[in-house]
C-alpha positions in Angstrom: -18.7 23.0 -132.2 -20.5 25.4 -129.5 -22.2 23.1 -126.5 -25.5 23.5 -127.3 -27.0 22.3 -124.3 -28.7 24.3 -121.2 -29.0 23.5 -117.7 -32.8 22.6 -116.7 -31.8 25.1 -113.5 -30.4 27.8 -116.0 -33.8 27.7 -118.5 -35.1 31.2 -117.9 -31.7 32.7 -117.6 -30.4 34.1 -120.9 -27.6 32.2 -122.8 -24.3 33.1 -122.6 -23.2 35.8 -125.1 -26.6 37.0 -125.7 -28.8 39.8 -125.0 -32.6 39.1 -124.8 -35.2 40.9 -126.9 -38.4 42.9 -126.0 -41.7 42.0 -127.6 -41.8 44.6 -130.3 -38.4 43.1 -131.4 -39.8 39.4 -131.8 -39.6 38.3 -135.7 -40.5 34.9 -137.5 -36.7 34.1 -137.1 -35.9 35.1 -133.5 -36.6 32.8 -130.7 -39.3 33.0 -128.6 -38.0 31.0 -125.4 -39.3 33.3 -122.5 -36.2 35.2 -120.3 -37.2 35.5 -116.6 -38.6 33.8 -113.9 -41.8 35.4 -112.7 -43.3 37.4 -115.6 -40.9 37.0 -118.7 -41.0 40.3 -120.2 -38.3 39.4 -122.2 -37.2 36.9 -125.0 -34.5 34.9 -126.3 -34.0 36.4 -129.9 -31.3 34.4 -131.0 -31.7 33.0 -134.7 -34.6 30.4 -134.6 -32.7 27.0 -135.6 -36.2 24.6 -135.4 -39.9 25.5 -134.7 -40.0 28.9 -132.6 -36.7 28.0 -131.1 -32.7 28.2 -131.4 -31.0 25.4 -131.3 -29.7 25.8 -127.1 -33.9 26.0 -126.1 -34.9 23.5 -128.5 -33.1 20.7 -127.2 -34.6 21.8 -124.2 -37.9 22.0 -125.0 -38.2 18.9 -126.8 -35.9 16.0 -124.7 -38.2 13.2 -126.1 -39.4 12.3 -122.4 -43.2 12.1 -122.9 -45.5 14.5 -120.8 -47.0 13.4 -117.4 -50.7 12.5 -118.1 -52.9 14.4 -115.9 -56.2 13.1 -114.3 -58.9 15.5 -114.1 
């Protein structure tokens, strides 16, 4: 089974073994993590596995830790 999980200091880097996608290549079933640091001008694209999401950027999107509030 791969190791699904991604390093919180790797996030906008792309995955290993894949190539990222422009934004005319984005579909329903391609992920839409963003690739890149400043401007993301690129995107995952692997299959989505949940949501907008493959399975690697999933798990770290959504760690179950509940949001800071914020005070206005």
């Amino acid at each position: 089974e791969d190791d699904l999980r991604v390093k919180r200091s790797d996030a906008w880097k792309p995955l290993d073994g894949s190539t990222p996608i422009g934004l005319l290549d984005l579909r329903e079933d391609t992920c839409r993590w963003p690739i890149g640091e400043d401007r993301p001008y690129s995107w995952c694209g692997q299959p989505v596995a949940k949501g907008v999401y493959c399975a690697a950027h999933h798990a770290l999107a959504y760690t179950g830790i509940p949001a800071p509030r914020v005070r206005p």
